[in-house]
MIGULO-987945 format. One record per residue (C-alpha): residue in one letter; x, y, z. Coordinates in steps of 0.02 Angstrom, whole numbers, padded with zeros to 5 digits, always signed. Example, Ala and Ser with C-alpha at 12.3 -4.5 7.8 and 13.67 -1.06 7.14 Angstrom:
2
A+00615-00225+00390
S+00684-00053+00357
// end
This chain:
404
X+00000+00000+00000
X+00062+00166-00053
X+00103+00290+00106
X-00062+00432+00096
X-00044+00605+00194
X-00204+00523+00235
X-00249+00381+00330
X-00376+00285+00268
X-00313+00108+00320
X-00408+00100+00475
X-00572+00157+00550
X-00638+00286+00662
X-00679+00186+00841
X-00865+00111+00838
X-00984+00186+00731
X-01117+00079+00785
X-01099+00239+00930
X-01115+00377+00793
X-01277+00360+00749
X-01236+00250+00589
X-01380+00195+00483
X-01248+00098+00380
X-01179+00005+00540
X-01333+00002+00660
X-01458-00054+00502
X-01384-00234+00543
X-01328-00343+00705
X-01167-00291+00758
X-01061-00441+00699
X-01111-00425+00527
X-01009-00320+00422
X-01119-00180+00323
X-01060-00187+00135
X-01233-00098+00079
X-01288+00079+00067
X-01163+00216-00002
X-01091+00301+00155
X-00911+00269+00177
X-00822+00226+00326
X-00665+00367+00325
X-00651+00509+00449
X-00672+00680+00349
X-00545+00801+00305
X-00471+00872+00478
X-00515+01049+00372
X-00688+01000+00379
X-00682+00977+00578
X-00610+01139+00591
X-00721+01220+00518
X-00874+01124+00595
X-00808+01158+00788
X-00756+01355+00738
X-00939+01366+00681
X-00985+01267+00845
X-00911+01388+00939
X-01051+01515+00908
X-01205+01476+01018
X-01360+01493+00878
X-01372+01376+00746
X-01534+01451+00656
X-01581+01456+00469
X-01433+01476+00331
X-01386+01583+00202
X-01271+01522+00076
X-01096+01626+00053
X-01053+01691-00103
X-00879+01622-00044
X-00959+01443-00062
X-01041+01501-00253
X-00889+01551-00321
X-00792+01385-00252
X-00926+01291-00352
X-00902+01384-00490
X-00697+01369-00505
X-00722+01195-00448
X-00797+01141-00592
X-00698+01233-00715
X-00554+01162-00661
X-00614+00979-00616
X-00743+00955-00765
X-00687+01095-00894
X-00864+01162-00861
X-00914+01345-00870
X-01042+01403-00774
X-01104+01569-00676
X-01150+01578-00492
X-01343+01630-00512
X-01353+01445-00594
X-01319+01372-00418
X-01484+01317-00315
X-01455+01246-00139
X-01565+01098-00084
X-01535+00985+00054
X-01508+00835-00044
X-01483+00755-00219
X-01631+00645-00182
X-01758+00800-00162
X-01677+00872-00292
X-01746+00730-00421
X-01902+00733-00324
X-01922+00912-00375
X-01848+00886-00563
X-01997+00779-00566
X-02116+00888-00489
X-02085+01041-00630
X-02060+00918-00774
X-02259+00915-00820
X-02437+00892-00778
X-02495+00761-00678
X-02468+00605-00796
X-02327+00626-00850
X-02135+00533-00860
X-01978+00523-00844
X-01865+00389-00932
X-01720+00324-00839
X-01599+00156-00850
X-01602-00001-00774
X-01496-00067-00666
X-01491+00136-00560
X-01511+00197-00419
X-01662+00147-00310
X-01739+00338-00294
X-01716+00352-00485
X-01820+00221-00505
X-01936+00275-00361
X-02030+00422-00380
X-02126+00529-00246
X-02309+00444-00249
X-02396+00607-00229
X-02328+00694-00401
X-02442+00582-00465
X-02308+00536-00606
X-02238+00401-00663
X-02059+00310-00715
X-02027+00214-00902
X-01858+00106-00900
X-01731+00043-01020
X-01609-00073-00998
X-01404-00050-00990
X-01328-00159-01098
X-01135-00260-01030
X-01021-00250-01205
X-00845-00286-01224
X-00763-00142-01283
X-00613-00124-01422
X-00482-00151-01278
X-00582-00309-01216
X-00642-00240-01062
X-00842-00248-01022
X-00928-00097-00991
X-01136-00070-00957
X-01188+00067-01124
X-01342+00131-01131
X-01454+00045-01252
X-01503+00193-01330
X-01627+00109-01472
X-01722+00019-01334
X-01746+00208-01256
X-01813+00283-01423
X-01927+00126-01416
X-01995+00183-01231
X-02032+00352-01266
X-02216+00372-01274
X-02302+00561-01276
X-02307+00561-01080
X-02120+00556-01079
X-02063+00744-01013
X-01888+00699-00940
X-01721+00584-00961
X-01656+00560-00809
X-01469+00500-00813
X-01354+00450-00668
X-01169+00497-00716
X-01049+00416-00662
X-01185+00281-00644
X-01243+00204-00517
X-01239+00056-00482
X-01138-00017-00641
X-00992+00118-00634
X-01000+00184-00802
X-00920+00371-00846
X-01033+00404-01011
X-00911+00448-01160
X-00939+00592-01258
X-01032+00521-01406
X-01141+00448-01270
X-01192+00590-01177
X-01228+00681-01353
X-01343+00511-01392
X-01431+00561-01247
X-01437+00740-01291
X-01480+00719-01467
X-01655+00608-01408
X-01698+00753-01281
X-01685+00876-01405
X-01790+00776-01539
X-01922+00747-01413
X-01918+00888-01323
X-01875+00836-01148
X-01788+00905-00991
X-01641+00822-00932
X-01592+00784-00767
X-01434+00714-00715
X-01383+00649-00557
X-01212+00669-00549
X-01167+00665-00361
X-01015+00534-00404
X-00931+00648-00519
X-00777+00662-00390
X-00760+00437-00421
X-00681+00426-00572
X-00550+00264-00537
X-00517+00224-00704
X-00366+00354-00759
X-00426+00331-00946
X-00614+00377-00888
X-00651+00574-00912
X-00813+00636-00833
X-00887+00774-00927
X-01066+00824-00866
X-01202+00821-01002
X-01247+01010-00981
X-01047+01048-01020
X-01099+00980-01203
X-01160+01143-01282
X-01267+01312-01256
X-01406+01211-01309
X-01376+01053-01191
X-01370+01181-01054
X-01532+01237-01096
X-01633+01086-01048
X-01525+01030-00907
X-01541+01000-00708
X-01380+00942-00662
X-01377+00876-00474
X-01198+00883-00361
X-01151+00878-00197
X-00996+00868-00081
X-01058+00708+00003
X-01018+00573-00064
X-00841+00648-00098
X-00810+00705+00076
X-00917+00600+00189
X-01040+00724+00254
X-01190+00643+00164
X-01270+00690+00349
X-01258+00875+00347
X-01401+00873+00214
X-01313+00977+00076
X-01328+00974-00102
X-01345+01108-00259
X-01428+01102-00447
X-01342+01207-00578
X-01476+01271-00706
X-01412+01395-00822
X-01627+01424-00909
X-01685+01544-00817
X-01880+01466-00814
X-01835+01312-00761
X-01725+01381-00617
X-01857+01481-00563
X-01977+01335-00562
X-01867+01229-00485
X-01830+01365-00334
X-02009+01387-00321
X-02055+01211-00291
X-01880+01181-00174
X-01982+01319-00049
X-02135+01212-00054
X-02076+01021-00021
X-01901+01001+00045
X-01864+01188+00102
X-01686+01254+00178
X-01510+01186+00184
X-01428+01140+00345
X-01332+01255+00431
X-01162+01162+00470
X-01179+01076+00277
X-01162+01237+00207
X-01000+01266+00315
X-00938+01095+00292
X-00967+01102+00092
X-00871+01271+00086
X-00718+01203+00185
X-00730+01048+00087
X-00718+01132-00092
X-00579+01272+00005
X-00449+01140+00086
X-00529+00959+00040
X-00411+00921-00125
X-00255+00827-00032
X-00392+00732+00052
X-00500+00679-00107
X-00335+00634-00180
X-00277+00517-00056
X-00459+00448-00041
X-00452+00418-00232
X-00275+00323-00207
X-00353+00220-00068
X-00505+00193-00175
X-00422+00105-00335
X-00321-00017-00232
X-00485-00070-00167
X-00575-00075-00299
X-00430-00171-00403
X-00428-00280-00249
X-00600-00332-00256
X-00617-00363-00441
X-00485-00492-00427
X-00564-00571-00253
X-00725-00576-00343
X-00679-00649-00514
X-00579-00777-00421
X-00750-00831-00345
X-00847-00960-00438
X-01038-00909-00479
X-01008-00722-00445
X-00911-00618-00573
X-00899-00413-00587
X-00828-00272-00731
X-00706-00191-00675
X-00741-00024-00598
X-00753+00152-00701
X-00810+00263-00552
X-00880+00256-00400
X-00849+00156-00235
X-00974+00006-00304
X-00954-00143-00361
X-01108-00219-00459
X-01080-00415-00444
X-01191-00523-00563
X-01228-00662-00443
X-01357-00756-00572
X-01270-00922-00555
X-01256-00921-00371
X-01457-00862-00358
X-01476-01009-00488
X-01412-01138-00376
X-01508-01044-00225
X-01665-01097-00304
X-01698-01264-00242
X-01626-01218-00059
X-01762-01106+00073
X-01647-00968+00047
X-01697-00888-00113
X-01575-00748-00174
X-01408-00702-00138
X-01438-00553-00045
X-01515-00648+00114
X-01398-00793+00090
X-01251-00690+00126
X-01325-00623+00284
X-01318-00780+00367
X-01144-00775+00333
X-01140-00601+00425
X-01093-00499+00263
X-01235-00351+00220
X-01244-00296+00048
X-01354-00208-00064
X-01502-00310-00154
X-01490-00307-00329
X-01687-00310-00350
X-01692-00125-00273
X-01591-00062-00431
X-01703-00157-00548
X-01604-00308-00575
X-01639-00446-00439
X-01486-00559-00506
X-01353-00431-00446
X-01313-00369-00273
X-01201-00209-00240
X-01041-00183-00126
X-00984-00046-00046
X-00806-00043-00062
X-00781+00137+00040
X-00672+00058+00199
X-00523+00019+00253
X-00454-00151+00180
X-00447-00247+00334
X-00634-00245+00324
X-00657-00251+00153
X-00520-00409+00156
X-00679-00484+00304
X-00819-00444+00191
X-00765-00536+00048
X-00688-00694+00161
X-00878-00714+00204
X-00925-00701+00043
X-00787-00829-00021
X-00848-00956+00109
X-01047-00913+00073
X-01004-00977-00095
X-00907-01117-00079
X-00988-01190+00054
X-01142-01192-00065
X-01022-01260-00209
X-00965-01402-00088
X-01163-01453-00030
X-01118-01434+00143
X-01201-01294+00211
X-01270-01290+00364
X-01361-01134+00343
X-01481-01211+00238
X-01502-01358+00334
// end
């Protein structure tokens, strides 16, 4: 392991005493490899600035600097080569709302929004009482010219979805869960079929900072063109990235001026202000965070490399290798196929009686998958997949005595 100014090879003490959802969701000797929060201690800047803001006695409403606008705003000119102006910048307290509200000012009661299978569960999910609803295509795993497999949108089985309902593309970029960065002549595909059919375009693209493959570029679909821009929602936030996913902080960047306005109006009327302290921690994140993301990003891709080969050593699982994010998408079909016969039935509650937690694959669409979170230290990550190792080939031996 490479020496980080960092350390992210071992935990903070117990968070099964923080509060966790990730750690308290599951008994205490089973080892949570599920939801998206990762397990390392944020940037010591980002304490700092947390207990200096602590040290003043009111914590009401907050305003957001204009400090903390023009950070965004050289952030992503110099991470994503993206141009855009401060009044573009709408605070909400998370990405999740934020799609929640993309929906909400898309159209009438009625109408959809298009998005990709295998995604994210609250892409997927819409808010019941928008009274809209959700039309799905599939990804498609390819080998690509340098023999690596990659999930590509199948973007004739989208033009085959549309119907006259559909108001919105919803994209996930990088995407969660299969890890893809879309390529240029992919995000244009998708721009091209929102311009022929008119629709807005929202993109979730709250992994942007995840990019582990050094010959992925991210490039955010509104960074396309003027007239990209024009249609576009495009959703970010400093959680994922820095671990302060609970300080309820995110921002839309919406250069059309009606759809901002729209969008602001409807962000006062269902998930209202940002938190106080996730403005401040945001603002020291984007100010002092780089070293940090850095040597998170180091940590990350030995990880991730490490898993790939841990998994594709395993018989009946197998995984792509990862573009971006901290998440590996693991077809388990085979081992589900042998789970058939046995009273456990997937793969996902298997593993839990072997004390591992992961993410069900049926919540992203695809019930023949399940999802790990690869965001820890490697000691634990080394644990999580031992269990899994043993899960499967106990069942590959016949002599499993949690089925018996």
């Amino acid at each position: 392991m490479n020496a980080l100014p960092y350390d992210f090879t071992a935990l903070p003490n117990a968070r099964q005493a923080s509060e966790s959802e990730k750690w308290n969701q599951y008994p205490s000797d089973t080892i949570p490899m599920w939801v998206a929060d990762s397990d390392y201690a944020v940037a010591p800047e980002i304490t700092a600035a947390l207990q200096q803001r602590l040290q003043h006695p009111v914590l009401g409403y907050g305003k957001t600097s204009e400090k903390l606008k023009k950070l965004i705003v050289e952030r992503a000119a110099q991470k994503y080569h993206w141009q855009i102006k401060p009044e573009w910048i709408c605070f909400i307290p998370g990405v999740v709302g934020g799609l929640n509200i993309a929906r909400a000012i898309m159209g009438e009661p009625g109408s959809q929004a298009i998005t990709a299978k295998p995604v994210y569960p609250h892409l997927i999910n819409g808010a019941p009482l928008l009274g809209q609803g959700m039309q799905f295509y599939p990804m498609l795993n390819q080998q690509t010219k340098n023999q690596k497999w990659r999930y590509t949108p199948d973007f004739e089985a989208l033009k085959a979805t549309l119907t006259a309902q559909t108001r919105m593309l919803m994209i996930c970029n990088p995407h969660n869960p299969v890890g893809t960065v879309y390529h240029a002549d992919e995000l244009a595909n998708f721009a091209a079929i929102a311009e022929a059919n008119d629709l807005l375009i929202c993109s979730d693209d709250i992994h942007a900072d995840f990019v582990l493959d050094t010959e992925a570029v991210y490039r955010p679909i509104a960074s396309l063109s003027p007239a990209v821009s024009q249609r576009t929602i495009t959703l970010m936030a400093a959680s994922k990235t820095f671990n302060i996913a609970g300080l309820n902080c995110a921002f839309a960047i919406i250069e059309n001026p009606d759809i901002r306005t729209a969008f602001v109006s409807q962000v006062k009327g269902l998930v209202g202000g940002v938190n106080i302290l996730g403005l401040i921690a945001t603002e020291a994140a984007y100010e002092y965070g780089d070293d940090w993301h850095q040597a998170q990003l180091t940590h990350l891709r030995e990880n991730a490399h490490y898993c790939y080969a841990r998994i594709n050593a395993m018989p009946l699982l197998s995984m792509n290798a990862l573009e971006a994010t901290y998440l590996a998408w693991v077809d388990a079909s085979k081992l589900n196929a042998l789970l058939a016969s046995q009273p456990i039935k997937d793969a996902y509650h298997y593993l839990l009686h072997y004390k591992v937690a992961v993410s069900n694959g049926e919540a992203f669409g695809v019930p023949s998958f399940i999802r790990l979170n690869l965001a820890t230290d490697r000691a634990t990550l080394q644990a999580g997949l031992d269990r899994i190792e043993a899960a499967v080939m106990a069942l590959m031996n016949g002599a499993d005595e949690q089925l018996t």
